[in-house]
C-alpha positions as CSV (number, residue, x, y, z in Angstrom):
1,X,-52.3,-41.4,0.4
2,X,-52.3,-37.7,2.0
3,X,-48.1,-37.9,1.9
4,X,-48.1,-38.8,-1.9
5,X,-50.5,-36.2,-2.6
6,X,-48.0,-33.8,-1.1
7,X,-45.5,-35.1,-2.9
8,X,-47.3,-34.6,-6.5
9,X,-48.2,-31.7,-6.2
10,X,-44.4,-29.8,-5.7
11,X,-43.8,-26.2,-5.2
12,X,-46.8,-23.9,-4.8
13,X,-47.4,-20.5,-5.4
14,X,-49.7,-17.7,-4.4
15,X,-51.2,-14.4,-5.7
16,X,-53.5,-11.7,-4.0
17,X,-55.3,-10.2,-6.6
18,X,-56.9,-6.9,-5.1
19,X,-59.1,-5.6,-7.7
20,X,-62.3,-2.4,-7.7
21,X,-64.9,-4.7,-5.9
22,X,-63.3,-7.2,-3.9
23,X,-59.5,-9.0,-3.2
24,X,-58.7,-12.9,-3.7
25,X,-55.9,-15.0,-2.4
26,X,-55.1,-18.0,-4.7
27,X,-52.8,-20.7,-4.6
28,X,-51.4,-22.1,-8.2
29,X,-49.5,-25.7,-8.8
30,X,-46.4,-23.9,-10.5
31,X,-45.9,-27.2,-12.3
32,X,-49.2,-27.7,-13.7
33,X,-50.6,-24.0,-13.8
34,X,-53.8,-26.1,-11.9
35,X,-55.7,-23.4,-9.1
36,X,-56.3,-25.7,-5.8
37,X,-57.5,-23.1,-3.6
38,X,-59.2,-19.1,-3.5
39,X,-60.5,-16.9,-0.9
40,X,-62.9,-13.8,-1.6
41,X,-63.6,-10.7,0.4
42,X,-65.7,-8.4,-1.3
43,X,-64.3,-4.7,-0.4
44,X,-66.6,-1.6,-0.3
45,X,-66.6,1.7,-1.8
46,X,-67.1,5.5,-0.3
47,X,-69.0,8.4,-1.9
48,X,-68.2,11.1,0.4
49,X,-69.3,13.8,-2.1
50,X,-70.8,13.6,-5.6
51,X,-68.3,12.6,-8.4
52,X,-66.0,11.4,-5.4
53,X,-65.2,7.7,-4.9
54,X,-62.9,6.4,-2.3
55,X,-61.5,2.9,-0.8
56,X,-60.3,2.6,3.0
57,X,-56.5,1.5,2.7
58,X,-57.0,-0.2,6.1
59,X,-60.1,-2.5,4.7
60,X,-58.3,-3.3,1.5
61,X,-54.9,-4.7,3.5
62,X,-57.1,-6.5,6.5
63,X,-58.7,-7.9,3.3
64,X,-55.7,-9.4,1.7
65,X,-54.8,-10.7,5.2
66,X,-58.1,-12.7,5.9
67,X,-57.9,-13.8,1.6
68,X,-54.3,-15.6,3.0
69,X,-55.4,-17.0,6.0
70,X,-59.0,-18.4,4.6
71,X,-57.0,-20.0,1.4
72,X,-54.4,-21.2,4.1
73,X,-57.3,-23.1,5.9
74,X,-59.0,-24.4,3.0
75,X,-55.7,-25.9,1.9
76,X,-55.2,-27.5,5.0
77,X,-58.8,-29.5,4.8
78,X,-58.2,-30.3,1.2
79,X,-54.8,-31.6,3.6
80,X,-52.1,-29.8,1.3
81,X,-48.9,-28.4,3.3
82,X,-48.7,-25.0,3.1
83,X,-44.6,-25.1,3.4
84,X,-44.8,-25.7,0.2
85,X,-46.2,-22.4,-0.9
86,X,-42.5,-20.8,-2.0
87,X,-43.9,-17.2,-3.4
88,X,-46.5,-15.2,-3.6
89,X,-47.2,-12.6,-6.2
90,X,-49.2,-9.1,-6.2
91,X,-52.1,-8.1,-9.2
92,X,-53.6,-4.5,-8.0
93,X,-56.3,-2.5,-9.5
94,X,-54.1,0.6,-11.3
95,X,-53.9,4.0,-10.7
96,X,-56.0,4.2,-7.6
97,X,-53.8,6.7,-5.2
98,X,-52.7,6.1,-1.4
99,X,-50.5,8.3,0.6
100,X,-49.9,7.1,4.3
101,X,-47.4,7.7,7.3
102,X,-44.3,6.4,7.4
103,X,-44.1,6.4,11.1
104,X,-47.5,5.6,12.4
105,X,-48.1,3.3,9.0
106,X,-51.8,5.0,9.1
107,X,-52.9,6.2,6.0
108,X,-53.6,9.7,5.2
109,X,-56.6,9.9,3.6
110,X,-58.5,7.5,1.9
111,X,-57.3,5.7,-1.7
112,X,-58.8,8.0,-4.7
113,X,-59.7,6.0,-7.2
114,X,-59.6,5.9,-10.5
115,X,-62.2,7.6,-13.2
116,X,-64.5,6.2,-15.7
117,X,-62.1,6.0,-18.3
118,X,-58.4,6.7,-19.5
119,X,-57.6,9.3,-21.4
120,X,-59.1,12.9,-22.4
121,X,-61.8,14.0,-20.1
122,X,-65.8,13.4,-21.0
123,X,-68.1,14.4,-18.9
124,X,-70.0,11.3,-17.2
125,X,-73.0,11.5,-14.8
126,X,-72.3,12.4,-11.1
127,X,-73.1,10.2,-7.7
128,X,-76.1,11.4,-5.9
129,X,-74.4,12.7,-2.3
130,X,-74.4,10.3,0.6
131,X,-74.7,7.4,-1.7
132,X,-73.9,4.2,-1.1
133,X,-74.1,3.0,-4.5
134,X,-73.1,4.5,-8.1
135,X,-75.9,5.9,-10.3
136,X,-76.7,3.0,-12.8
137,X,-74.8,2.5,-15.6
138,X,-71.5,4.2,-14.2
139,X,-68.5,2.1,-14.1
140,X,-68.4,2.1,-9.6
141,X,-64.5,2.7,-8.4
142,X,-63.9,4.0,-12.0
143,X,-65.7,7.1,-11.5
144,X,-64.1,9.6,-9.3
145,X,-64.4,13.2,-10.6
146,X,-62.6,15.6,-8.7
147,X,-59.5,16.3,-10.4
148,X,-61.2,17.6,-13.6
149,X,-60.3,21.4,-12.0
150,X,-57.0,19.9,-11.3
151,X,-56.4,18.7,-15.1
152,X,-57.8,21.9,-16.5
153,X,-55.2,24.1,-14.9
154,X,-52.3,22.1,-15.4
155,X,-53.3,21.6,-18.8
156,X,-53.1,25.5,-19.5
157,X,-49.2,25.6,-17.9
158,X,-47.9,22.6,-20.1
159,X,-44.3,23.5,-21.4
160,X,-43.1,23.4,-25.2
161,X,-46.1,21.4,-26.9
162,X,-48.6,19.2,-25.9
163,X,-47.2,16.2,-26.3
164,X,-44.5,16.6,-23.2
165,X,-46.3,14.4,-20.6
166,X,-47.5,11.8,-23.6
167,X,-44.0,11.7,-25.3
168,X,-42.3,10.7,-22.1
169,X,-45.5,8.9,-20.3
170,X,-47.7,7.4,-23.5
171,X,-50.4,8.5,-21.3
172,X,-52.3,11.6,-21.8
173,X,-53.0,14.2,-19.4
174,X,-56.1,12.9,-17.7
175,X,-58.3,12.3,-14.7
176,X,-57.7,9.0,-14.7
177,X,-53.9,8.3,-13.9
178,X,-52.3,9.0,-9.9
179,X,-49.9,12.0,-10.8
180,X,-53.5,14.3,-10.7
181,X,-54.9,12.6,-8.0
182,X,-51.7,13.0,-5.9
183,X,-51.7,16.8,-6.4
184,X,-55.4,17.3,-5.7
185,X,-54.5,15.4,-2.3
186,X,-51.5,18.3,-1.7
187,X,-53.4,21.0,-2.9
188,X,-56.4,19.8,-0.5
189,X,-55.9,17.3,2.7
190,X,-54.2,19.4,5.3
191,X,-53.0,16.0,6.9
192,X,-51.4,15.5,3.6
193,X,-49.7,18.8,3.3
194,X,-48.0,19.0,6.9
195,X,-46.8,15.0,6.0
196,X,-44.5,15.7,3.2
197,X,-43.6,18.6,4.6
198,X,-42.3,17.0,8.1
199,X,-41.0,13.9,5.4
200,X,-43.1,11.6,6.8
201,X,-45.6,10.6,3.9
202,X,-44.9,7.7,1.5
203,X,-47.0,7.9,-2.2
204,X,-48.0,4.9,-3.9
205,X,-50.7,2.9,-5.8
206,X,-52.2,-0.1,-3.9
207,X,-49.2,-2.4,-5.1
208,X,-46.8,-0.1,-3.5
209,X,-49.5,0.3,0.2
210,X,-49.7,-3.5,0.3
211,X,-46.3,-4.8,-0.5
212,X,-45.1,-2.2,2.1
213,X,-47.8,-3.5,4.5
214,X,-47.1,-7.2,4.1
215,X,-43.2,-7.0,4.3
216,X,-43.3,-5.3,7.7
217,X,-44.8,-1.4,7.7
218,X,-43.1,0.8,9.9
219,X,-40.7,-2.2,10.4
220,X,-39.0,-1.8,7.8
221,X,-41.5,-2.2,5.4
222,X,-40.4,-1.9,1.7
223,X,-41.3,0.9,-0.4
224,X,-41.6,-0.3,-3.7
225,X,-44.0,-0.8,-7.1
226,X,-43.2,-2.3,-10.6
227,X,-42.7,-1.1,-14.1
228,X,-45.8,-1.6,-14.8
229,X,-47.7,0.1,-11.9
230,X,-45.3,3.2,-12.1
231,X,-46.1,3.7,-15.5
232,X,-49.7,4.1,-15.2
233,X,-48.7,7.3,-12.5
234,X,-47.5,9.9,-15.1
235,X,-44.9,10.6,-13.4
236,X,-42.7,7.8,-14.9
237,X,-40.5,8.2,-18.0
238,X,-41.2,4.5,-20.0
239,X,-38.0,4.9,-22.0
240,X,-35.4,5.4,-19.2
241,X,-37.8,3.3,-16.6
242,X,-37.2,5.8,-14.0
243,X,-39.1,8.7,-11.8
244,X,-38.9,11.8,-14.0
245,X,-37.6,15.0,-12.9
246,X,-39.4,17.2,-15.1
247,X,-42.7,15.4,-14.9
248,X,-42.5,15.4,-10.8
249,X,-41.8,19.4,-10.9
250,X,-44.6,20.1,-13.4
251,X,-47.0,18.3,-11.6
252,X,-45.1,19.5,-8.1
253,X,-44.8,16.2,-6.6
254,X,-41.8,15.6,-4.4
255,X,-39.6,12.9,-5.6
256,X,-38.3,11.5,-2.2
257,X,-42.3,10.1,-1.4
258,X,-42.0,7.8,-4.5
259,X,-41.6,4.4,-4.2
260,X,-38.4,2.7,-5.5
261,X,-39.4,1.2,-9.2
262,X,-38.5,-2.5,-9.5
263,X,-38.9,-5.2,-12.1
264,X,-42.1,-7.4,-11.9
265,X,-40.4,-10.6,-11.0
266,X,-38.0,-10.1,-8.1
267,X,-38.0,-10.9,-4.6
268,X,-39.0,-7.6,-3.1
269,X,-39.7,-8.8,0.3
270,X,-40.4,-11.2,2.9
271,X,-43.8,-11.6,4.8
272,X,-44.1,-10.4,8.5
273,X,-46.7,-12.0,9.6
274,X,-49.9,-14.4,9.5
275,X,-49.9,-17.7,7.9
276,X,-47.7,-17.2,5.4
277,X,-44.8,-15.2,7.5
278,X,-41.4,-15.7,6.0
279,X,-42.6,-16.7,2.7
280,X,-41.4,-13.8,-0.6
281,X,-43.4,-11.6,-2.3
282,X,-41.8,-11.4,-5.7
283,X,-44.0,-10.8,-8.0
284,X,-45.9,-7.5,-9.0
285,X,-48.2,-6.3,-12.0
286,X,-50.9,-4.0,-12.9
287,X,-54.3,-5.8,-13.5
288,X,-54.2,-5.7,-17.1
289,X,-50.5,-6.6,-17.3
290,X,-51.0,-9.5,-15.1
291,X,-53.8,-10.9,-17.5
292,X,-51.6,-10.7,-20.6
293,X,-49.5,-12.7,-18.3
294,X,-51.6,-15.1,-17.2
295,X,-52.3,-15.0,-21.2
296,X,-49.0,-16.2,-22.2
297,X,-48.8,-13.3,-24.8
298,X,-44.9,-13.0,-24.6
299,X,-45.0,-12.8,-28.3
300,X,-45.3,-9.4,-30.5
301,X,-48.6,-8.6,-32.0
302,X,-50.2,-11.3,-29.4
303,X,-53.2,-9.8,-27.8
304,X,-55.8,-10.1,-24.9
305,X,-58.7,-8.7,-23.8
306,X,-60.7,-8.3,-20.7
307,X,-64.7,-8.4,-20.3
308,X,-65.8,-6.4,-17.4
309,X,-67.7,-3.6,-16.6
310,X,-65.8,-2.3,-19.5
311,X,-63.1,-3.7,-21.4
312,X,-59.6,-3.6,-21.5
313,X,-57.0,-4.6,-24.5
314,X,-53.8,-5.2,-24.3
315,X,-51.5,-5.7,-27.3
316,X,-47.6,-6.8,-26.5
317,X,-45.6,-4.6,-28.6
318,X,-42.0,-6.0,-27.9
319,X,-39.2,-4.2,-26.6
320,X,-40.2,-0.5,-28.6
321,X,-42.5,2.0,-27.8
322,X,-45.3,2.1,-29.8
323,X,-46.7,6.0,-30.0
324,X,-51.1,5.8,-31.0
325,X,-52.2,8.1,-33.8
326,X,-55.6,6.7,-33.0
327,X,-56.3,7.6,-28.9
328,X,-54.5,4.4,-27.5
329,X,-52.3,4.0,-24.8
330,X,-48.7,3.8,-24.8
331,X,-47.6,1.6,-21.6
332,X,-45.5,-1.3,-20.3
333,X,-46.4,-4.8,-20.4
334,X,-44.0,-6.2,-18.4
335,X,-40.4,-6.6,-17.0
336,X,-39.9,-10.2,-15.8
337,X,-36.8,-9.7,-13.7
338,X,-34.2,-7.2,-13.1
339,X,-31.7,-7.8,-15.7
340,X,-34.6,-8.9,-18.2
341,X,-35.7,-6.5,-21.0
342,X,-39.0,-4.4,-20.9
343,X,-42.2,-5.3,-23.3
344,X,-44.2,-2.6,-23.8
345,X,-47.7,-2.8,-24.6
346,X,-50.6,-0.6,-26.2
347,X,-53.7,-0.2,-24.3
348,X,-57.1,0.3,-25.5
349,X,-60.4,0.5,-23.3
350,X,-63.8,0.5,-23.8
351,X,-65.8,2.2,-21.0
352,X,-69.1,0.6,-21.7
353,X,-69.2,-3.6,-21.7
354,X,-70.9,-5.0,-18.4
355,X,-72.2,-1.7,-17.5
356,X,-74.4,-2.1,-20.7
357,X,-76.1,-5.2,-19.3
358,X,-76.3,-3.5,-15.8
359,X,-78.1,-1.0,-17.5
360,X,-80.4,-2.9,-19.5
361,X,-81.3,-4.6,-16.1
362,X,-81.2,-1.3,-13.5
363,X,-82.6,1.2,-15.6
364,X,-85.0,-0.5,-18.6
365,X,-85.8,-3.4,-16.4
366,X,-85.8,-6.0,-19.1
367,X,-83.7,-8.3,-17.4
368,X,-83.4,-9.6,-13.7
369,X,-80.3,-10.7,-13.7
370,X,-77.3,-10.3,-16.0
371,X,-76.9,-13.8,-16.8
372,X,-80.4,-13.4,-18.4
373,X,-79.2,-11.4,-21.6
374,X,-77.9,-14.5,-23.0
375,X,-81.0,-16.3,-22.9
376,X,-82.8,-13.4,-24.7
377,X,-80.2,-12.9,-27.0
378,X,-80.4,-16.8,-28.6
379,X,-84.5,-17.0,-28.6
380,X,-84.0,-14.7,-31.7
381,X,-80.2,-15.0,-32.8
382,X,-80.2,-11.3,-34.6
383,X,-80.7,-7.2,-33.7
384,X,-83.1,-7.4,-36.6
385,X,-81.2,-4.5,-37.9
386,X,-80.8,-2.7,-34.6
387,X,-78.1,-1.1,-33.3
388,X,-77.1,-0.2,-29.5
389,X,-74.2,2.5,-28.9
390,X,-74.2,2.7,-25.4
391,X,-72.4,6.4,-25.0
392,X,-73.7,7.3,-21.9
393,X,-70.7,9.6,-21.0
394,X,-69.7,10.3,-24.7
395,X,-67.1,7.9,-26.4
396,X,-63.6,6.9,-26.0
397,X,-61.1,5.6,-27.9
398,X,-60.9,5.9,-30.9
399,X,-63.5,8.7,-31.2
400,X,-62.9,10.9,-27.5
401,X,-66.2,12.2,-28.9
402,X,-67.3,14.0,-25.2
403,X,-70.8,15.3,-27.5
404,X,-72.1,11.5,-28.1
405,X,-75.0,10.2,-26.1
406,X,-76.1,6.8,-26.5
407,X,-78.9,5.6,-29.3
408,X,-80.8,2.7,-30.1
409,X,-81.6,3.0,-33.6
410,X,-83.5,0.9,-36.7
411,X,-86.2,0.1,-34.7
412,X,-89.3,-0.9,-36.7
413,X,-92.5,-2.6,-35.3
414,X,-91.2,-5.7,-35.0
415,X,-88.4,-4.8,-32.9
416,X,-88.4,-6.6,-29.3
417,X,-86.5,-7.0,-25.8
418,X,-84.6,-9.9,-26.9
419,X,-83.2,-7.5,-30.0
420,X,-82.0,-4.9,-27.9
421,X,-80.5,-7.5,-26.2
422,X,-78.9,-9.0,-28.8
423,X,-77.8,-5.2,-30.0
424,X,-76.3,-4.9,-26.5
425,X,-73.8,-7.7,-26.7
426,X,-73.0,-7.0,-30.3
427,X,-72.2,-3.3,-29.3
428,X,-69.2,-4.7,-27.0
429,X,-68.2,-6.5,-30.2
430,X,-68.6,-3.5,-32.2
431,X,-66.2,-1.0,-29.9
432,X,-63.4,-3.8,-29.3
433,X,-63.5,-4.4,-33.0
434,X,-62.8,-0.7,-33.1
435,X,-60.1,-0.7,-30.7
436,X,-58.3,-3.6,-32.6
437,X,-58.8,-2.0,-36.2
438,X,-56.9,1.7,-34.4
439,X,-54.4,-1.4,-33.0
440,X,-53.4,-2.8,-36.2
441,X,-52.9,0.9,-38.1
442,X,-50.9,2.2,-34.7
443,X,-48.4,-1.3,-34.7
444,X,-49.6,-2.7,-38.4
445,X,-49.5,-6.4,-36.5
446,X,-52.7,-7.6,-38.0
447,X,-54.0,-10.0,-34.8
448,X,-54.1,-14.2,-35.4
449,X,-56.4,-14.5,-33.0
450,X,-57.6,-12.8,-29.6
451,X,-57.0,-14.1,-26.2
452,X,-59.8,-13.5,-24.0
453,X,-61.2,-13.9,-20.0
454,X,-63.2,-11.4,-17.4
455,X,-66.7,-12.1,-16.2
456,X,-68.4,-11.7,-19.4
457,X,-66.6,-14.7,-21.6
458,X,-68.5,-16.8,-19.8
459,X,-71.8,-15.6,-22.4
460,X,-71.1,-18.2,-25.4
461,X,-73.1,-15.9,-27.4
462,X,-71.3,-12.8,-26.9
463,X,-68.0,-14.8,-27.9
464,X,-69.2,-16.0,-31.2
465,X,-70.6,-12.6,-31.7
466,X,-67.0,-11.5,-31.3
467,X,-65.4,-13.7,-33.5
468,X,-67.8,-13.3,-36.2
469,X,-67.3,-9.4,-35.9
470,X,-63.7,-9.4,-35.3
471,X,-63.2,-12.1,-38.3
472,X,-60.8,-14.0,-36.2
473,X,-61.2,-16.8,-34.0
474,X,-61.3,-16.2,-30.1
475,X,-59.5,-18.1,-27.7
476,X,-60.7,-18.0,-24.1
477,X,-58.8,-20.2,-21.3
478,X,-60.9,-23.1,-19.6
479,X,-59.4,-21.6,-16.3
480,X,-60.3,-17.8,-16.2
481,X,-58.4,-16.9,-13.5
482,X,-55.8,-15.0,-16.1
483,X,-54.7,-12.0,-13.7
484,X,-54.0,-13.8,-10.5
485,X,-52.0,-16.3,-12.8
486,X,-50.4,-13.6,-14.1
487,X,-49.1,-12.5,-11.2
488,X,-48.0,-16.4,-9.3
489,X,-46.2,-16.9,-12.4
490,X,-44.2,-13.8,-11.8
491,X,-43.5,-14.5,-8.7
492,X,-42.4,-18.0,-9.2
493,X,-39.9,-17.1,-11.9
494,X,-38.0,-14.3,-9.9
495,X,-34.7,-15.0,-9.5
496,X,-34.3,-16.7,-5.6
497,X,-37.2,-18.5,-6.2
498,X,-37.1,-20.7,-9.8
499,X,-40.0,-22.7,-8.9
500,X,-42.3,-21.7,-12.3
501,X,-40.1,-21.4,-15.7
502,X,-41.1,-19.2,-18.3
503,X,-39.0,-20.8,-20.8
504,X,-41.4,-21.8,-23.7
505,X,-41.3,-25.1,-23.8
506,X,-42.1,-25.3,-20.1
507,X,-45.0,-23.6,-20.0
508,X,-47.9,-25.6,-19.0
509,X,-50.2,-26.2,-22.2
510,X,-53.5,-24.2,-21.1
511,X,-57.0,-25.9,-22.6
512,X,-59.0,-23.7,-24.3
513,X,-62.2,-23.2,-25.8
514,X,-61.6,-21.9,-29.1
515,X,-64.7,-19.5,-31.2
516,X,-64.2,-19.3,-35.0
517,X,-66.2,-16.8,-37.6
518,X,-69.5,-18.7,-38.6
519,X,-70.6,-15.9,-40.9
520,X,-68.9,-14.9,-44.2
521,X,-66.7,-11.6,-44.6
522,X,-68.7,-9.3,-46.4
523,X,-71.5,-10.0,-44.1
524,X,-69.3,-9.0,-41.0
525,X,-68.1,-6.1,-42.9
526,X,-71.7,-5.1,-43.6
527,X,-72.6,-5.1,-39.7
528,X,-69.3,-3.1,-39.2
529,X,-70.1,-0.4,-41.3
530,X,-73.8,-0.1,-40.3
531,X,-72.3,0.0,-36.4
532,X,-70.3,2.9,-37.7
533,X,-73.1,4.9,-39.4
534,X,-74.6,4.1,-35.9
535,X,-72.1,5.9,-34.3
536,X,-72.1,8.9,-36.3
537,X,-75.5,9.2,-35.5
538,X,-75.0,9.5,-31.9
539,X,-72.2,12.3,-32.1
540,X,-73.0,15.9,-31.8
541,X,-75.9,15.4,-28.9
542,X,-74.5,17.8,-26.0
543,X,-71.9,20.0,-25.6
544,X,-70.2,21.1,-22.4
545,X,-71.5,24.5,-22.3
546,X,-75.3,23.5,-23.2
547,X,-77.8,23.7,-21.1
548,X,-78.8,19.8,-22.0
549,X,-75.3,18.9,-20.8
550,X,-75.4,20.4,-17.4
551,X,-78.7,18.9,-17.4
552,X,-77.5,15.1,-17.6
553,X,-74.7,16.1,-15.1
554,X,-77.4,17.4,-12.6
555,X,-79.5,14.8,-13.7
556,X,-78.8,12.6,-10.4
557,X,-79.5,15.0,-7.9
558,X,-82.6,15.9,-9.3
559,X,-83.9,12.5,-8.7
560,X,-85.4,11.5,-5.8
561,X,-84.1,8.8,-3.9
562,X,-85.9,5.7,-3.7
């Protein structure tokens, strides 16, 4: 029975995903797309200073090697060989920063994380010092402040017009990509300094730290990252797909301690050790490129979106770059093999999705848990002509609005808990409707439908909310694990391997649970316009040289501890 089980179930294939909060090993059927086995670690966060937040390089690789070995066990009782795992694929949180020793493998400092949201810089609510915790309502490893200084005074020296680091990057110059983050380090770590100078320090996001790790450190460990990881750095030129000069002297990074780029699907190495020793790791993406992977958007104008403590979308815009009018991100979506063409993709986030539910249950107490929002939500089905924007640190795209502060507004007497509750999922609704509408003028692709997974599709409410404000159905996958899939199918497909086709008529057919627009047009275009008066209304709050505004950035440290 055992031996025909085996024999079913044909080549397998892994992925560590190592996300904000925690890393996962899981092993995919590449046949059947089917997950048989995961392992969790959760992974914890440093606030060495206010506004800093930091992840331990060493926890985050012992991590991924305990995820392996844990999956490898639970495989064995559920008596599947794991021989047959043939690959195993790499999905990282982006941007975060790690620089490390190329001789003693140690790293340098600790991995800087990334802030609150991407693109131009709004000021957002600091972490009380020594905490172990972020304030309520922040977005945790998101957060970390201290390159605002950093971006302010390269942003006075930028050559020719403003548009040199976007019209080569897509990104702009921010806080929240590694180039800044990698020069505050050189400008600041000592340990870091003497490194590069003596050649010894290796740069690279947590894709590049791992893979390096895994395929044998200072033994010849590979130094390496993906398309899509490099292009989140700003030091990477999307059109020529390489490490770019110009960018690397204006931010004064030293070329030779950047990782060679490769494709996402490719064998980049062999595993050194543990369980799984001997078995290729040849598959790398970025989070959000891994979902719209795992997606199966391959096609232009397809579309995902994830639901976590904020959201991210991701629209695939073929093989051409497309430049936002509207405060989107240009980046790239993926580059399944070497001598395969790149996708590019635009990028839209919203900084406030699950952190809106955390705050409704931190700071007003009107919930215990988060799960409980939905049950509040249906006992009265409407806002009752409320309306939640949750701009706690100004809003992002497609406003960059730094002077917003959140707003309830069109209370009346009547208005309850469950309303505001119901306002707080529509909100989410709202801003991704907004993202989408700046998607479709940037690309002019009006969307079919939108793909969706993260920890909030779970909350059937919120996704008929979304389809009846969008005015498309939305398509969420019966198996949510979208990013780690992502990444096992890249890995699978590389050339060497072959075990998972991408081919279109081979991929598996995924079930899914399908929401379509129960309200009419008009009506959806009436909430729409009433969310954007809304939002007008929350504009103009703070600025930041008011007093009010260094108030709410001083706000944590003036309360006490409890």
């Amino acid at each position: 029975m055992a031996a025909s089980k085996k024999a079913v179930l044909g080549p397998l294939v892994g992925a560590v995903d190592q996300g904000t909060s925690s890393t996962r090993f899981l092993v995919f059927n590449s046949k059947t797309a089917e997950l048989l086995s995961h392992h969790q670690v959760e992974i914890k966060q440093e606030f060495p200073r206010e506004g800093w937040v930091e992840q331990d390089p060493k926890e985050i690789l012992h991590s991924v090697y305990e995820c392996i070995e844990k999956t490898c066990e639970k495989l064995g009782q559920l008596n599947i060989d794991i021989s047959n795992i043939k690959a195993i694929g790499v999905s990282n949180q982006r941007e975060t920063t790690v620089v490390w020793d190329r001789i003693t493998g140690e790293p340098l400092y600790n991995a800087v994380a990334a802030p609150v949201s991407p693109g131009p810089s709004v000021p957002v609510a600091v972490v009380p010092s020594g905490s172990s915790v972020p304030a309520a309502g922040t977005s945790s490893v998101w957060l970390d402040l201290r390159t605002q200084s950093t971006v302010e005074s390269l942003s006075k020296r930028i050559p020719g017009n403003n548009n040199f680091v976007k019209s080569k990057t897509g990104l702009p110059l921010s806080t929240y990509f590694s180039a800044v983050k990698l020069r505050w380090l050189l400008d600041n770590v000592r340990k870091v300094q003497k490194a590069v100078e003596e050649k010894r320090a290796l740069f690279g996001t947590i894709d590049s730290w791992l893979i390096w790790s895994l395929t044998g450190g200072v033994n010849g460990g590979v130094h390496c990252t993906d398309v899509t990881n490099a292009s989140r750095t700003m030091l990477f030129n999307i059109h020529s797909l390489e490490w770019d000069k110009q960018l690397c002297e204006f931010f004064g990074i030293p070329m030779e301690i950047l990782p060679n780029v490769r494709s996402s699907s490719e064998i980049y190495g062999l595993m050194k050790a543990g369980a799984l020793e001997g078995v290729p790791i040849s598959g790398c993406l970025g989070d959000q490129s891994a979902a719209l992977v795992g997606q199966m958007c391959f096609q232009i104008g397809q579309a995902k979106n994830t639901y976590g403590t904020g959201c991210f979308l991701l629209c695939n815009t073929g093989h051409k770059c497309v430049f936002s009018d509207h405060g989107l991100l240009t980046t790239v979506a993926y580059k399944l093999g070497r001598d395969k063409p790149v996708y590019y993709a635009l990028e839209g986030s919203v900084a406030i999705a699950g952190a809106v539910i955390r705050w409704l249950r931190d700071n007003l107490g009107i919930i215990k848990t988060s799960e409980e929002i939905e049950k509040l939500a249906k006992e009265v089905g409407t806002s009752y002509g409320c309306y939640f924007v949750p701009a706690f640190s100004g809003l992002y795209a497609p406003y960059w609005e730094p002077s917003a502060r959140g707003i309830i507004c069109g209370l009346t007497q009547f208005t309850n808990k469950c309303h505001i509750a119901f306002a707080a999922l529509e909100a989410v609704c709202f801003q991704t409707r907004e993202i989408l509408d700046a998607m479709n003028r940037d690309c002019g692709i009006p969307l079919s439908h939108l793909q969706v997974d993260g920890g909030m599709t779970s909350n059937k409410i919120l996704m008929q909310l979304q389809a009846d404000i969008l005015y498309i159905p939305v398509v969420k996958p019966s198996m949510p694990e979208t990013t780690a899939l992502g990444a096992a199918m890249a890995a699978g497909a590389a050339e060497g391997v072959g075990v998972w086709s991408l081919e279109p008529e081979d991929l598996s057919a995924v079930t899914m649970e399908r929401f379509e627009p129960q309200i009419n047009a008009e009506e959806s275009e009436i909430r729409y316009s009433t969310w954007k008066k809304a939002v007008m209304k929350s504009m103009g709050w703070v600025t930041t040289q008011s007093p009010e505004s260094e108030y709410i950035l001083l706000l944590p440290r003036l309360i006490p501890s409890t």
